[in-house]
N, C-alpha and C positions, 0 to 999 in steps of 0.2 A: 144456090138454094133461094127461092122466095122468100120475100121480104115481110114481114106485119109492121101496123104500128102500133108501140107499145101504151097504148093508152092516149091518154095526155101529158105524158111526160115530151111525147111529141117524138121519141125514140123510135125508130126504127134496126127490128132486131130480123134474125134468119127466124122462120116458123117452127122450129124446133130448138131447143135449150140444153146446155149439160149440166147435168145434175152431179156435183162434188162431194157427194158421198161414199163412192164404192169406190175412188180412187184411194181412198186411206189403206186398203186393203194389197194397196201394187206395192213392188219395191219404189223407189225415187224415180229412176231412171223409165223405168216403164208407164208410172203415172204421167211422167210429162210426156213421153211418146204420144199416148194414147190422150193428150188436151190436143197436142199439134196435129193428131190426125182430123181432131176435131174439125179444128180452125180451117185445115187445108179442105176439108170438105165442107165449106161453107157458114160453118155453126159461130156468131159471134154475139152469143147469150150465157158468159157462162154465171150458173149459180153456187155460191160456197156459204159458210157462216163459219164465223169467231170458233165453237163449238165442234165443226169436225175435224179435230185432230192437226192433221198434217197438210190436210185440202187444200188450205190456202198460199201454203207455203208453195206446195206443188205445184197450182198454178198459176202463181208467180213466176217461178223459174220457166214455165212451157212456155209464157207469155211476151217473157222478155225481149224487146227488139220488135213485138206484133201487139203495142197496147192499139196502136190505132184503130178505129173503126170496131173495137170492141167493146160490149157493156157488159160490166161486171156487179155482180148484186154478189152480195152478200148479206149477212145479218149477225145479232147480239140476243142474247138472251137474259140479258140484263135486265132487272128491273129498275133499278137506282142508277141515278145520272151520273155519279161519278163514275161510275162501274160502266156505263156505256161510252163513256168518255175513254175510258182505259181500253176497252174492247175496238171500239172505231182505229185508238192509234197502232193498235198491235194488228188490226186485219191492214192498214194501210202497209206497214213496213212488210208482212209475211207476201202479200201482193207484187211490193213492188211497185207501187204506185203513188199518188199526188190526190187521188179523185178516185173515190167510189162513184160508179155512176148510179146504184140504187142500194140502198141500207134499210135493211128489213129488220122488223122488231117481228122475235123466232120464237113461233109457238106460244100466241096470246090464246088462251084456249077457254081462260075461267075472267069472271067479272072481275075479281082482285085483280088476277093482272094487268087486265085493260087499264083500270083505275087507274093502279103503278104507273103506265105507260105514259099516258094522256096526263096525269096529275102536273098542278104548278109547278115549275122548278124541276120536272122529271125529265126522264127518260127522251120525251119527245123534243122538248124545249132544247134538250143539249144536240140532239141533231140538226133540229131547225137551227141550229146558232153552228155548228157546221157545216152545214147548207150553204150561210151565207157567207161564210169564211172560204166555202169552195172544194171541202173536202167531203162532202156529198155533193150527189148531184140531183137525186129524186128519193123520194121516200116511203116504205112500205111497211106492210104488216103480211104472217103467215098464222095459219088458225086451224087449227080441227075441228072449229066450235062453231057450225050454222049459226049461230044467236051471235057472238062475237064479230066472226066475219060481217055481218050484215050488219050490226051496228059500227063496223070500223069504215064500210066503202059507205055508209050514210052520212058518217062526221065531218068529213071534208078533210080530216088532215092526213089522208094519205092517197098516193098515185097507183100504189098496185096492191090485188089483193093476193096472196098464195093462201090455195085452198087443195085439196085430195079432189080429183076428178079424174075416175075411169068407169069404163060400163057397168060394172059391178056398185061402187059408189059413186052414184051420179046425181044424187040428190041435187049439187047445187045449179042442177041444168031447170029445176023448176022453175028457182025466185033469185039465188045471189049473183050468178052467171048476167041475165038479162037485167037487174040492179044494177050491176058493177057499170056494166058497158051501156046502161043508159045514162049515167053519173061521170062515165068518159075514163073510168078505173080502167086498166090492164088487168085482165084474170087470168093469171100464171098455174099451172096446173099441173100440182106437184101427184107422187103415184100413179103416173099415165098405168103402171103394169101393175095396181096395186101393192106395191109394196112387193112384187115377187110372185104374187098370188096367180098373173097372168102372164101364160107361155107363150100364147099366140101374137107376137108384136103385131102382126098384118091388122088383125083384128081388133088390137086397143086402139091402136094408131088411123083404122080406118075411122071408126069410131071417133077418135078425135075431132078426125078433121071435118064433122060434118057442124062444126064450132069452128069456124075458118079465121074468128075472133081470138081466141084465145091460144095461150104459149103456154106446151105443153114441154116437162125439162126433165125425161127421163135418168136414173144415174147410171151413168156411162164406165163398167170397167173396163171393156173392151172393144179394139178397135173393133170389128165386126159385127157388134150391136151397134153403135153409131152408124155403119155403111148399110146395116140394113134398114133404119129409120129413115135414114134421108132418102134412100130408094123407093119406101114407103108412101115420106111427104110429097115425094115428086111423081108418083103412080097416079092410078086411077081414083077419083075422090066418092063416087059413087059405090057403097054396099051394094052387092051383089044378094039375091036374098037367102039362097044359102049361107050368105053371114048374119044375115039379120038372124037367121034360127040359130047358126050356133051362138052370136051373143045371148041369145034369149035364151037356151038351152044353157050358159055358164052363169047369166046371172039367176037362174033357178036354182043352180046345183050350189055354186060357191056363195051366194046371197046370206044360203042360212048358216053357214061358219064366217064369215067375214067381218071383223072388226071396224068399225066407219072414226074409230076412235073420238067418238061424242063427247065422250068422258061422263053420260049420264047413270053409267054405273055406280060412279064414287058419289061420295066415300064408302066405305066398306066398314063397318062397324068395329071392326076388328085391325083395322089399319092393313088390311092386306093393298098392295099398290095394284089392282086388277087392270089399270088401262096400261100399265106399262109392262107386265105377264101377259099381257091377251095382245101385244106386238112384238115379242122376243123372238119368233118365228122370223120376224120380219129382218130385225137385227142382225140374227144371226147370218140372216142371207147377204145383208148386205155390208157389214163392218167386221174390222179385224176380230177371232177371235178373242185375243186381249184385252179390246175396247169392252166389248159384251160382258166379259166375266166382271170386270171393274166396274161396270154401272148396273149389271144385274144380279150379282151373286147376294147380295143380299136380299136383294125384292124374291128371286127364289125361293131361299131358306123361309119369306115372311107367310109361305103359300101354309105352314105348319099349323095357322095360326086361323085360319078358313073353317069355323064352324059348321061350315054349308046348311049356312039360312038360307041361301035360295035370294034374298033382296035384292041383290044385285039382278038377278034374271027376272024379276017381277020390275029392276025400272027401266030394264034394256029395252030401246025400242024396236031392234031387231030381232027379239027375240032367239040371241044365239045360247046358246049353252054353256053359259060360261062356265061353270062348275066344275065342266069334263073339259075345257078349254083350257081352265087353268092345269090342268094336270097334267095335261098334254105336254104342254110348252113347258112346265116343271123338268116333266122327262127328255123333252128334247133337248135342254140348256144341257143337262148334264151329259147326256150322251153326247154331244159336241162339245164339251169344254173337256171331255176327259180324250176325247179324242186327238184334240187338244194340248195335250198333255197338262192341262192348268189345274184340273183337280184328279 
């Protein structure tokens, strides 16, 4: 597979990335199959965080005896520097490693948290002081937040940005994409299939590549979705305009239900959790159902509790419907958790 460079980290990774989310969902033995089919087919980008479960552990073990010529990012969700301190040593050991090659600060999305991040003595300072101890090796930030992102690749102190980029939410091909990579950032490019939302890999993935810049790290459960991306990357890089119409044809249709997780809904007057009900769809698809019920079953039950003022749809900038979004995805938690057998 062809090569990119990863910014100014000075890295060079394969054009396509694994994404370590939907492996939580294999047995053991099958997760690490499905990292070595990776590897064997070229792919030496993988992505994990502190945060998914078992990911890391798993590709640790797929890894072993093949760290060479691999980069491995992961990330913390920490905001406090002891707590990222504790995070960095528990992803080293679940790895298997000596060296993170890039350490992501996961899901900065609100101004508080940047704050947290960037503040004296925080979060970032304990990385930079791992940096030069040598158990990072580069350093980043992932965001849902336009506003964040673009102030984190303008600050200077980080090398790569992860942001949501596919046809449907492609905002940041206007202003953060052409920032990043004029500032010499890596723009990693998490949701290449939104979130599930997209069937057609030919078509996200052509789509992609017309960004020949950026590392795109779909999550990989199975061998076969990987064989068909790399077939993908290595095809014809030219749309055909029968695809231009059906993109433009799915980003009409799926536009007006699709979540871009801005977060300019909240708060919600009432404490309902709406950015994380208006992505459970998305969860469900892709993490164990055990994982879902333990991080959602409350934010559910909080749907009781929806007035339906409508406020939230008067500051969505997409104008989705949240109201009937939320209830959707109400009904669908339960009809898959009970299916389930969890409730």
């Amino acid at each position: 597979m062809r090569g990119i460079r990863l910014g100014k980290t000075g890295l060079t990774v394969s054009a396509v990335g694994f994404g370590g989310i939907p492996i939580q969902r294999l047995t053991e033995q099958e997760a690490v199959e499905v990292v070595r089919h990776c590897l064997d087919l070229g792919i030496t980008f993988l992505d994990t965080a502190n945060g998914y479960s078992t990911s890391e552990e798993r590709i640790g073990k797929a890894i072993a005896g093949r760290r060479d010529g691999l980069v491995l990012a992961t990330k913390t969700g920490a905001r406090e520097g002891n707590e990222v301190a504790s995070h960095l040593a528990l992803s080293l050991e679940r790895l298997g490693v000596e060296t993170v090659d890039l350490y992501q600060f996961h899901g900065v999305s609100s101004d508080e948290d940047y704050r947290k991040v960037v503040a004296p003595g925080g979060p970032l300072e304990v990385v930079r002081e791992a940096q030069a101890s040598g158990q990072v090796r580069h350093i980043g930030l992932t965001s849902h937040s336009m506003q964040i992102a673009l102030k984190a690749v303008q600050s200077g102190h980080f090398e790569t940005i992860m942001f949501p980029f596919n046809f449907v939410a492609n905002e940041a091909a206007q202003e953060l994409i052409p920032v990043a990579l004029e500032r010499g950032l890596a723009f990693i490019a998490m949701k290449p299939l939104a979130g599930g939302a997209l069937d057609d890999a030919v078509l996200a993935f052509k789509y992609l590549r017309q960004f020949p810049e950026i590392l795109p790290i779909p999550g990989i459960e199975r061998a076969g979705e990987i064989e068909e991306i790399v077939e993908i990357m290595e095809g014809p890089v030219e749309l055909e305009p029968e695809e231009r119409d059906r993109i433009r044809s799915l980003q009409a249709e799926l536009g007006q239900r699709f979540c871009r997780r801005c977060g300019y809904c909240q708060p919600c007057p009432e404490g309902v959790s709406i950015q994380l009900m208006m992505i459970i769809d998305s969860f469900i698809k892709r993490m164990p159902a055990a994982s879902v019920f333990a991080q959602c079953a409350d934010v559910v039950d909080g749907i009781a509790d929806c007035t339906e003022c409508g406020e939230c749809e008067e500051k969505c900038p997409y104008q989705l419907p949240i109201r009937d979004m939320l209830q959707e995805h109400a009904e669908l938690f339960r009809k898959e958790m009970a299916r389930a057998g969890l409730i």
